[in-house]
DSSP file (Angstrom, degrees, kcal/mol; ACC not computed):
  #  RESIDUE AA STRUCTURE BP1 BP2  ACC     N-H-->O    O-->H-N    N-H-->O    O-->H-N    TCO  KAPPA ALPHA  PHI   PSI    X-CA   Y-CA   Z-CA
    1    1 A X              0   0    0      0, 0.0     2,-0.3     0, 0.0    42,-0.0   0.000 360.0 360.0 360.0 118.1  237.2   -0.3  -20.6
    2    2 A X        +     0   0    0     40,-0.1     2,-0.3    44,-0.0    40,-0.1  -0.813 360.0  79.4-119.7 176.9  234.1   -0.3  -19.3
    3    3 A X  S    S-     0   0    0     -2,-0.3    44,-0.6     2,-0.0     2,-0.2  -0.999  78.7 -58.1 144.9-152.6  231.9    1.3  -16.5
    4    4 A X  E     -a   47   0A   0    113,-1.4   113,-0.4    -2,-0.3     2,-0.3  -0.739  51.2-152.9-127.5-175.1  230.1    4.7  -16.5
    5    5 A X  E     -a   48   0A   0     42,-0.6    44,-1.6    -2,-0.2   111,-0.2  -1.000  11.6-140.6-155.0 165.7  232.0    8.1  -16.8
    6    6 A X  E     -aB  49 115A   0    109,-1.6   109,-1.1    -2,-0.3     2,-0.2  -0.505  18.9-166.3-103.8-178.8  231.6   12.1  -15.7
    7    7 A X  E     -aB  50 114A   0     42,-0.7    44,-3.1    -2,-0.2     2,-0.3  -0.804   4.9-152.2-154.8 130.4  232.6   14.4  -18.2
    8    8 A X  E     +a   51   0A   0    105,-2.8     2,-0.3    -2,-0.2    44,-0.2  -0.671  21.4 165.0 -80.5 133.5  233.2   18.3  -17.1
    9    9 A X  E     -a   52   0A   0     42,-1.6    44,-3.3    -2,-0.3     2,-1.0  -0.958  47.3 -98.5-148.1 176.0  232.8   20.8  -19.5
   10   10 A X    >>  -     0   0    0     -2,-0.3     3,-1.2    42,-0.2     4,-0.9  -0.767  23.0-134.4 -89.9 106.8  232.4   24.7  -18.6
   11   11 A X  T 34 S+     0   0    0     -2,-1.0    -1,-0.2     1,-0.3    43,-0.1   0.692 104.0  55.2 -70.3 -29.5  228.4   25.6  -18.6
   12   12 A X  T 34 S+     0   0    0      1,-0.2    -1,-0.3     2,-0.1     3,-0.2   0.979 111.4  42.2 -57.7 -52.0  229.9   29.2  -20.9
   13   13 A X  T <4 S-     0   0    0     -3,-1.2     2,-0.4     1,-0.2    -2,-0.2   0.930 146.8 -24.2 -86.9 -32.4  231.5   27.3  -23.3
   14   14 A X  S  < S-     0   0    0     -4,-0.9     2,-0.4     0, 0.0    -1,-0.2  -0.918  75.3-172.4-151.8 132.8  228.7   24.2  -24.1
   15   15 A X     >  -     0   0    0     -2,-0.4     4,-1.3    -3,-0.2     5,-0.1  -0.638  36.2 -97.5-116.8 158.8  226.4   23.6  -20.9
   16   16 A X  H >> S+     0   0    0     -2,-0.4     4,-3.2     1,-0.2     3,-1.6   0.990 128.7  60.3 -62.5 -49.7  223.9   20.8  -20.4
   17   17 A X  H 3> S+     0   0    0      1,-0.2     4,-1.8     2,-0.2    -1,-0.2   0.629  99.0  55.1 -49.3 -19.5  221.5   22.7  -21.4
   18   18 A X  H 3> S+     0   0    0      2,-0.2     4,-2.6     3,-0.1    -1,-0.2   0.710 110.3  51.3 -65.5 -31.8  223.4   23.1  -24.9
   19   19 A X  H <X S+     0   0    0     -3,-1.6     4,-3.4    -4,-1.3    63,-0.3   0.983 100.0  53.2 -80.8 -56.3  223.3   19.6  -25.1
   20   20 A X  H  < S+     0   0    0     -4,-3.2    -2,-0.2     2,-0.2    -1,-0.2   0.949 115.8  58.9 -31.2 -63.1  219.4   19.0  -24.4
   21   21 A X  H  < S+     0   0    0     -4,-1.8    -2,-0.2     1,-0.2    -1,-0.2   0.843 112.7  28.1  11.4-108.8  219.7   21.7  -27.5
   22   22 A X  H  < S-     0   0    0     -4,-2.6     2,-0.3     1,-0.1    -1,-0.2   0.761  91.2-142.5 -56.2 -46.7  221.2   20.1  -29.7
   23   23 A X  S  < S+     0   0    0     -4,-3.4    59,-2.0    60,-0.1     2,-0.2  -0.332  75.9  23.3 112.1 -46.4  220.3   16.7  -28.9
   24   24 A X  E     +C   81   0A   0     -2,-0.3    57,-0.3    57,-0.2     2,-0.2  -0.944  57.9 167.2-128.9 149.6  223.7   15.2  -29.7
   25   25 A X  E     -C   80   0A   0     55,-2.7    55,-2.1    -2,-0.2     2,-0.4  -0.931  36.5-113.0-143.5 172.8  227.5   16.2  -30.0
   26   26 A X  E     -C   79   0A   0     53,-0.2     2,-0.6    -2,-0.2    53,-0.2  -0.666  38.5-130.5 -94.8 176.8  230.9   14.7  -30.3
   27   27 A X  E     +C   78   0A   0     51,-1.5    51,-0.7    -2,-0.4     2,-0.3  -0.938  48.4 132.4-106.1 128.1  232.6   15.5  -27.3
   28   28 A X        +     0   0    0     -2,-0.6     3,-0.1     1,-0.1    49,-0.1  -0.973  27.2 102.9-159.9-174.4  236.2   16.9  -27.8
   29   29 A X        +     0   0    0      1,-0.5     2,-0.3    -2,-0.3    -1,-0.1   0.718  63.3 135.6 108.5  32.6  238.5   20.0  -26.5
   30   30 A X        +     0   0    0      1,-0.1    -1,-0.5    44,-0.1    82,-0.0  -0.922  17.0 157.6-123.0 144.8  240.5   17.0  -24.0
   31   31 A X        +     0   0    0     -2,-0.3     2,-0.4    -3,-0.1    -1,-0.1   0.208  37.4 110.9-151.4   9.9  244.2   17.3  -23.9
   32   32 A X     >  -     0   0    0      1,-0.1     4,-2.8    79,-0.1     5,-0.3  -0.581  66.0-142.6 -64.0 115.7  244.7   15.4  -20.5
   33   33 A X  H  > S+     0   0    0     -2,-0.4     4,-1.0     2,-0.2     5,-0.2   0.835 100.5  53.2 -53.4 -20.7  246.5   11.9  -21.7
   34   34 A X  H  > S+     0   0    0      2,-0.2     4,-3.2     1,-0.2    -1,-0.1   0.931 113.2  44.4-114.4 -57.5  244.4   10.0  -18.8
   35   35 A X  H  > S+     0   0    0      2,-0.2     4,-1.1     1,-0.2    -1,-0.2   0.834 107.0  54.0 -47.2 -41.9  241.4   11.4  -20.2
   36   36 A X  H  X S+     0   0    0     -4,-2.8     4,-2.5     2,-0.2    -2,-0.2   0.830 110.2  45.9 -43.8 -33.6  241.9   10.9  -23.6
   37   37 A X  H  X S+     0   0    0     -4,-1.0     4,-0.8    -5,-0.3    -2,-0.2   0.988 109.2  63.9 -84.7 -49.9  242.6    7.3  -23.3
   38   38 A X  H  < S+     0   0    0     -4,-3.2     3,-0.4     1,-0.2    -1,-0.2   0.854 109.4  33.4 -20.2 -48.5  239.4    7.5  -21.0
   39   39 A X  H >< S+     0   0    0     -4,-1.1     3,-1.3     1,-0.2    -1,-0.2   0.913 115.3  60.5 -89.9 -30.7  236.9    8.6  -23.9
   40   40 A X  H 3< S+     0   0    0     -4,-2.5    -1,-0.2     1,-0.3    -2,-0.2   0.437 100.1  57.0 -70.3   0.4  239.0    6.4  -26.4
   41   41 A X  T 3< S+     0   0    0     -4,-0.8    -1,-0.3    -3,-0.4     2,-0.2  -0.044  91.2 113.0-127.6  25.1  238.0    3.3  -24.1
   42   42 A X    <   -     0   0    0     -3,-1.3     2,-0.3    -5,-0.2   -40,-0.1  -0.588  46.8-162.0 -82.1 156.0  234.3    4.0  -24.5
   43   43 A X        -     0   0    0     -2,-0.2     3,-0.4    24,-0.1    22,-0.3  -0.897  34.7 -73.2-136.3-178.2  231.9    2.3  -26.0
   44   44 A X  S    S+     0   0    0      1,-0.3    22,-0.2    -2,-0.3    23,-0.1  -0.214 115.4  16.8 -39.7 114.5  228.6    2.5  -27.3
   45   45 A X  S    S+     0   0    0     20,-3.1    -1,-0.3    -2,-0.1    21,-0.1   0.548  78.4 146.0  90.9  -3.7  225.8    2.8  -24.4
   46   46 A X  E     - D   0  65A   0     19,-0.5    19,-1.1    -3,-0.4     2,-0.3  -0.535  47.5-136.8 -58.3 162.4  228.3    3.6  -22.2
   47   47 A X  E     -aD   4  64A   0    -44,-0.6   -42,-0.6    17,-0.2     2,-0.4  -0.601  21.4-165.1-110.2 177.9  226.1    6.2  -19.7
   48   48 A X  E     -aD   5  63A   0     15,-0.7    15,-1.3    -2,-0.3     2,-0.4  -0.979  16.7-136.4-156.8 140.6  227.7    9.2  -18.8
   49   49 A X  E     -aD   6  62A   0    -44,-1.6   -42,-0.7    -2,-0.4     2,-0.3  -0.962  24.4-138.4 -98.6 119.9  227.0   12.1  -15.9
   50   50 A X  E     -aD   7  61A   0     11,-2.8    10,-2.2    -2,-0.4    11,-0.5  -0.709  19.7-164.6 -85.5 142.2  227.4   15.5  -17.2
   51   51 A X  E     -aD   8  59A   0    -44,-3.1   -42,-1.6    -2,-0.3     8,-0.3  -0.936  11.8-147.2-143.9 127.2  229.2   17.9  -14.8
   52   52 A X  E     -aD   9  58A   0      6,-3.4     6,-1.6    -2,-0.4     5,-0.3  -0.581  16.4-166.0-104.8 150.0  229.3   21.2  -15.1
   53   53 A X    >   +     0   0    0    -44,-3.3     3,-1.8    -2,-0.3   -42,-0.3  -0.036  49.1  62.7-103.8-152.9  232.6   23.1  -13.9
   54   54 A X  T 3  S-     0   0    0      1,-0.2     3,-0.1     2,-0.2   -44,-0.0  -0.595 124.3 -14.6  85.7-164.4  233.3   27.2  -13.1
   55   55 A X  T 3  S+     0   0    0      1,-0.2    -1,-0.2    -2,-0.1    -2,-0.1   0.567 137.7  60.0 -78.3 -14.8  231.3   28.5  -10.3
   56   56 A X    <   +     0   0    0     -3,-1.8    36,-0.3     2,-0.1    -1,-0.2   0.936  55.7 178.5 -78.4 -31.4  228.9   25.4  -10.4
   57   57 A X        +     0   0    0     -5,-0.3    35,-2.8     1,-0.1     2,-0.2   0.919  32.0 133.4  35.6  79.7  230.6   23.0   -9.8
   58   58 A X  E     -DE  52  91A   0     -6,-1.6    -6,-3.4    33,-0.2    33,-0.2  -0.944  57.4-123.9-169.0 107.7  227.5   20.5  -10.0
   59   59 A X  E     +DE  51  90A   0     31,-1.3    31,-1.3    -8,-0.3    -8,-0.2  -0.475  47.3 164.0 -54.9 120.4  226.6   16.8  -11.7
   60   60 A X  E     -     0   0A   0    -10,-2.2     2,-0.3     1,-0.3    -9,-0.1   0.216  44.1  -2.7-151.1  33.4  223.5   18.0  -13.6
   61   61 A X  E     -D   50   0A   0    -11,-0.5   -11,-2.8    24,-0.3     2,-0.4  -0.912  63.2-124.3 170.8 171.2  222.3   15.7  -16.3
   62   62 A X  E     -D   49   0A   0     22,-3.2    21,-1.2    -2,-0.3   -13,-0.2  -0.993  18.5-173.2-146.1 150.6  223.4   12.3  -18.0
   63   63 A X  E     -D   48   0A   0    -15,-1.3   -15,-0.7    -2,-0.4     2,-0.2   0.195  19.8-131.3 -44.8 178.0  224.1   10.9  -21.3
   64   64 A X  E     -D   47   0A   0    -17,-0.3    17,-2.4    19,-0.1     2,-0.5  -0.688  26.6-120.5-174.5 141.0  224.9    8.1  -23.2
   65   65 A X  E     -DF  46  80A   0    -19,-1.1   -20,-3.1   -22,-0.3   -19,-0.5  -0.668  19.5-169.5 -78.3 114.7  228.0    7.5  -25.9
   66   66 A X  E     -     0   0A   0     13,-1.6     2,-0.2    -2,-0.5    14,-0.2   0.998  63.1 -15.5 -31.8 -92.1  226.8    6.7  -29.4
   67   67 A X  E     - F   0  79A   0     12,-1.1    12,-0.8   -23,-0.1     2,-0.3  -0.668  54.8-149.3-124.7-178.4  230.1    5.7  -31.3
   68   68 A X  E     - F   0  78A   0     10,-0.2     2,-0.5    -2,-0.2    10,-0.2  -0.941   4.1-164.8-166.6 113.9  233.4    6.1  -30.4
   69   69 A X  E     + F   0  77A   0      8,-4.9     8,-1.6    -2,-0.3     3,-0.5  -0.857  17.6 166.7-104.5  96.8  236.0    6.6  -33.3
   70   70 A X        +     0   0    0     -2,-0.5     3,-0.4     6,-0.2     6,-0.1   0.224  44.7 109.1 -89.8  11.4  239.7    6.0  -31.6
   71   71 A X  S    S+     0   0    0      1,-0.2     2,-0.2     4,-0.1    -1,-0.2   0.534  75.6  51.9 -62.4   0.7  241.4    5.7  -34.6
   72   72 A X  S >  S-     0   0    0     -3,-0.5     3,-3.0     3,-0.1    -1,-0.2  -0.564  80.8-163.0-127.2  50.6  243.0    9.2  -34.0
   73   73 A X  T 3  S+     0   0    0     -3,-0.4     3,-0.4     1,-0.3   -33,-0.1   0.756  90.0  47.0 -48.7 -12.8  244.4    8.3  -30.2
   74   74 A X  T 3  S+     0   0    0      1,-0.2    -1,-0.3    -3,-0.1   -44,-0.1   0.549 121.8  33.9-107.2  31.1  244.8   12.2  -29.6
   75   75 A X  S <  S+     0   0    0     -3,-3.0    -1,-0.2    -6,-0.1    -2,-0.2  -0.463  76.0 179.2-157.6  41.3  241.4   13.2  -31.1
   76   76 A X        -     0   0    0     -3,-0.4     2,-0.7    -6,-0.1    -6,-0.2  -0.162  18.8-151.2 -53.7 154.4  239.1   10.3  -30.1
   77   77 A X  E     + F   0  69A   0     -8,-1.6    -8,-4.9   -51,-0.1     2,-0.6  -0.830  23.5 170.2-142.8 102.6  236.0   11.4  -31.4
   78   78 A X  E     -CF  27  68A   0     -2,-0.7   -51,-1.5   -51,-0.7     2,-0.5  -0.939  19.8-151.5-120.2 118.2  232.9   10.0  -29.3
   79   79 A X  E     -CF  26  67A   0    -12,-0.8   -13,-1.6    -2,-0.6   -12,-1.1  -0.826  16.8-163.8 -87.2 120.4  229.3   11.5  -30.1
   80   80 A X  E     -CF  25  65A   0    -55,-2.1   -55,-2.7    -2,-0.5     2,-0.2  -0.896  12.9-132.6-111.0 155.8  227.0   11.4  -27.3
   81   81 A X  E     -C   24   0A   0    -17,-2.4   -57,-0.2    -2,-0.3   -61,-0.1  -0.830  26.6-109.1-135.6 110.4  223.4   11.8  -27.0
   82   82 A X        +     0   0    0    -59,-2.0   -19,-0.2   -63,-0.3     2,-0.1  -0.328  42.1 173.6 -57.9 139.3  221.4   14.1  -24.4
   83   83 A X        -     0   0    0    -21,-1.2   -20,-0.2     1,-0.2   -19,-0.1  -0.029  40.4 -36.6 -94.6-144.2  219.6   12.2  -21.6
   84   84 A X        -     0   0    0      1,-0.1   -22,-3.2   -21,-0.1     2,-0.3  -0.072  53.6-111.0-119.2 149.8  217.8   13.3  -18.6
   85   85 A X        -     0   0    0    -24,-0.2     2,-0.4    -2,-0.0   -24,-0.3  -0.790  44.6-105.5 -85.5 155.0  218.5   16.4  -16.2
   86   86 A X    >   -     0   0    0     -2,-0.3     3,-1.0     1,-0.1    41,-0.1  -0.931  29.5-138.1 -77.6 102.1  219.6   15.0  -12.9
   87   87 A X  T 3  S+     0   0    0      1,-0.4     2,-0.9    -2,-0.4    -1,-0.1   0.804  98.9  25.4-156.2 -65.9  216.0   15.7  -10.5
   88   88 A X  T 3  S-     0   0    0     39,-0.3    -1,-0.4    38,-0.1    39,-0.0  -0.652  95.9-129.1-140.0  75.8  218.3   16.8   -7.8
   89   89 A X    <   -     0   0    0     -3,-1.0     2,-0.7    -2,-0.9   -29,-0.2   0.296  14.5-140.2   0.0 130.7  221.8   18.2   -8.8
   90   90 A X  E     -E   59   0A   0    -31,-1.3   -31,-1.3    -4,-0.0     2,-0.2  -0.911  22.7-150.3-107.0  95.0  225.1   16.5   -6.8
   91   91 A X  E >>  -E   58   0A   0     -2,-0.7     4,-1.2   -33,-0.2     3,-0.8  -0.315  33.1-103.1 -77.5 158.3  227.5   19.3   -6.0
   92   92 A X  H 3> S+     0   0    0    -35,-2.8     4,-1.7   -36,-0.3     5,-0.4   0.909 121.3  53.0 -24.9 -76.2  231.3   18.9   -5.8
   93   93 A X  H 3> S+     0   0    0      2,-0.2     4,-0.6     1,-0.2    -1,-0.3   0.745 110.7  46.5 -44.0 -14.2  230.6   19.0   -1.5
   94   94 A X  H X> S+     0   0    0     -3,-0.8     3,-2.3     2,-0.1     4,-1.0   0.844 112.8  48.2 -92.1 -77.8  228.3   16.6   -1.6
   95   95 A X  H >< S+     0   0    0     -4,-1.2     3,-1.3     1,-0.2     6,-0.3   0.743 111.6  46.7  21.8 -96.4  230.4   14.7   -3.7
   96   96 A X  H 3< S+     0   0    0     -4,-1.7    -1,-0.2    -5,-0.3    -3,-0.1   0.636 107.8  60.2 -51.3 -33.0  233.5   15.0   -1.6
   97   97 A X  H << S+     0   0    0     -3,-2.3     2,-1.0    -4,-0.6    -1,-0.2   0.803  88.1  91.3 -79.3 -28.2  231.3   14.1    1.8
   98   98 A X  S X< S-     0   0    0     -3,-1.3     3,-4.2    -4,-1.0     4,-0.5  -0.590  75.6-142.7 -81.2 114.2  230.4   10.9    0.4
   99   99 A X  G >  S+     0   0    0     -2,-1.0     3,-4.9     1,-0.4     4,-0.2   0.748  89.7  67.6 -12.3 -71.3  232.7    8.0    1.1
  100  100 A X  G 3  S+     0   0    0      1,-0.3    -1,-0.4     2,-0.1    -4,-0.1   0.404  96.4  56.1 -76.2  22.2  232.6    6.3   -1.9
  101  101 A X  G <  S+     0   0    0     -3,-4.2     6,-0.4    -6,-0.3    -1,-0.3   0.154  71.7 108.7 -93.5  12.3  234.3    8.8   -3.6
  102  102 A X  S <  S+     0   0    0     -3,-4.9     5,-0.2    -4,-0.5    -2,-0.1   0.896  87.8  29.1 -55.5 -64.9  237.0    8.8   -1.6
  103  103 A X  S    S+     0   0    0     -4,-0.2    -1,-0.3     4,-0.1     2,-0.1   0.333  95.7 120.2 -45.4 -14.7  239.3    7.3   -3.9
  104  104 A X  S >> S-     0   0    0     -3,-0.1     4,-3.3     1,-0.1     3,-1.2  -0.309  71.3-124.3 -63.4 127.9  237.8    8.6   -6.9
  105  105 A X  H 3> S+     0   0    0      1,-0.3     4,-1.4    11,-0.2     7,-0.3   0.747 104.6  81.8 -49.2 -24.0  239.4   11.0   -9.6
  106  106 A X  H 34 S+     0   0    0      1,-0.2    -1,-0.3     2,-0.1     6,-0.1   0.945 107.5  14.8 -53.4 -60.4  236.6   13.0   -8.8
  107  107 A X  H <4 S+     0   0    0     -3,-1.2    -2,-0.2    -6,-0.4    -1,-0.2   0.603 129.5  48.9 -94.9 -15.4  238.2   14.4   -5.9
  108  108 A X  H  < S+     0   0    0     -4,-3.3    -3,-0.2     1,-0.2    -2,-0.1   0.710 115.2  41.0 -89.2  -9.0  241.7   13.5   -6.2
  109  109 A X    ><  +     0   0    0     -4,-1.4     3,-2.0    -5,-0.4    -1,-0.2  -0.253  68.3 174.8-110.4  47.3  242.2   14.6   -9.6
  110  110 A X  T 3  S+     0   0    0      1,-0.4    -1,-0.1    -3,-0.2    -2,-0.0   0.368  76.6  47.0 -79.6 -36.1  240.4   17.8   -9.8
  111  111 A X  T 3  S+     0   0    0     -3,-0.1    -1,-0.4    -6,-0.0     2,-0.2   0.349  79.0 116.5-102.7  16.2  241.4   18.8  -13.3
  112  112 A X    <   -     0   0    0     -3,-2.0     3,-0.1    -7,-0.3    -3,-0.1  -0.597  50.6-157.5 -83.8 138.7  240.7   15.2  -15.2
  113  113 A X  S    S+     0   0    0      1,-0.3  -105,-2.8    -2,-0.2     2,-0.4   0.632  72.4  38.7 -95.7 -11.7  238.1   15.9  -17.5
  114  114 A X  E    S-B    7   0A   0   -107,-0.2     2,-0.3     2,-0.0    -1,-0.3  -0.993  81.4-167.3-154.8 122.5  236.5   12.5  -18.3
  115  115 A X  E     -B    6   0A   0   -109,-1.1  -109,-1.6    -2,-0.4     2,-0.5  -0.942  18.4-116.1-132.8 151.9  236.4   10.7  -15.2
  116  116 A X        -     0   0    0     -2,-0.3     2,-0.5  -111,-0.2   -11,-0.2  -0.915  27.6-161.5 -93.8  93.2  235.7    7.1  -14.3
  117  117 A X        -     0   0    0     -2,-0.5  -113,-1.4  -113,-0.4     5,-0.1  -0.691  18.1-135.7 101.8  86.0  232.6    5.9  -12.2
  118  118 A X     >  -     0   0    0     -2,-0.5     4,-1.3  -115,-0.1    -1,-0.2   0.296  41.3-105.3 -27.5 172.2  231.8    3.0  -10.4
  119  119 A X  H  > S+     0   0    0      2,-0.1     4,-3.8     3,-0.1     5,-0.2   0.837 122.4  54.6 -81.2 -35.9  228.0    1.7  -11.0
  120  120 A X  H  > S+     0   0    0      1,-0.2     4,-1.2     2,-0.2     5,-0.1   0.928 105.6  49.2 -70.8 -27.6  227.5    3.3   -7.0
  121  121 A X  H >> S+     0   0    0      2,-0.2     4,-3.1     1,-0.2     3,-0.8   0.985 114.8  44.2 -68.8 -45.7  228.7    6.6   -7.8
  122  122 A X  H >X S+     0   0    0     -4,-1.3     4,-3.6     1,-0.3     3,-0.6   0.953 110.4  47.7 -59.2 -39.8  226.7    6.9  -10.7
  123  123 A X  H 3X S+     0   0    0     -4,-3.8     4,-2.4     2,-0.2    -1,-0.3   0.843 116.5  50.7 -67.4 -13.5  223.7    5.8   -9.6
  124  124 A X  H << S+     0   0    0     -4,-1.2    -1,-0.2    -3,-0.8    -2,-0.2   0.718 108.1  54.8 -74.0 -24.5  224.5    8.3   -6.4
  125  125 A X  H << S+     0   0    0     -4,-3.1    -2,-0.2    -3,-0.6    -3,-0.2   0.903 119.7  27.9 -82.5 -59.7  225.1   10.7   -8.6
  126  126 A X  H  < S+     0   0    0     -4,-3.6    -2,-0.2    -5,-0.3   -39,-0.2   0.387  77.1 125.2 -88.0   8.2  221.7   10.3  -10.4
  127  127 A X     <        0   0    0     -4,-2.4   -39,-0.3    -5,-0.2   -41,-0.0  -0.262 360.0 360.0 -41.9 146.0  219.3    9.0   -7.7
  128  128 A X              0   0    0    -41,-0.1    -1,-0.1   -42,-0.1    -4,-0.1   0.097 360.0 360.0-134.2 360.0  216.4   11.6   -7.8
């Protein structure tokens, strides 16, 4: 698998701003099958949009995967690496107005945690 990917997490429990922190983390806490096999089909460099859920509901930074250990297929264990805040935040509506998400897990799968991304969403997703 390749591509780009979102990943949600809940800005209380680890935020973007956690990430910038820290600098890096693995990513875990997924118990979606479609998502696991999502982060387990990463690779190194893969880029990633971080998206924060709750009452933002709001693409607000990106990423990039480190490694990616998948020996454990219900505990893939991928460490990513903070990148950049997003210059001008994407909300869900925004999201949801644009076309090429029409088909997108983004808006038909609302609870998938690690979502998959065309190269246009992302870059739509992070254009500043």
């Amino acid at each position: 698998m390749t591509g780009e990917f979102l990943l949600k997490t809940e800005p209380s429990e680890y935020s973007f701003g956690d990430l910038q922190k820290d600098g890096s983390t693995v990513w875990d806490g997924v118990a979606n099958p479609v998502a696991l096999r999502n982060l387990a089909g990463m690779t190194p460099g893969t880029k990633l949009v971080i998206y924060e859920t709750g009452d933002r509901k709001i693409a607000v930074g990106t990423a990039t995967v480190v490694s990616v250990d998948a020996s454990n297929p219900k505990n893939p264990r991928v460490k990513i690496k903070a990148g950049n805040a997003i210059a001008k935040p994407v909300t869900l509506a925004e999201v949801k107005a644009h076309k090429i998400f029409a088909d997108s897990p983004l808006v038909r799968q609302g609870r998938l945690s690690v979502v998959p991304l065309t190269s246009a969403q992302y870059k739509f997703l992070t254009a500043s």
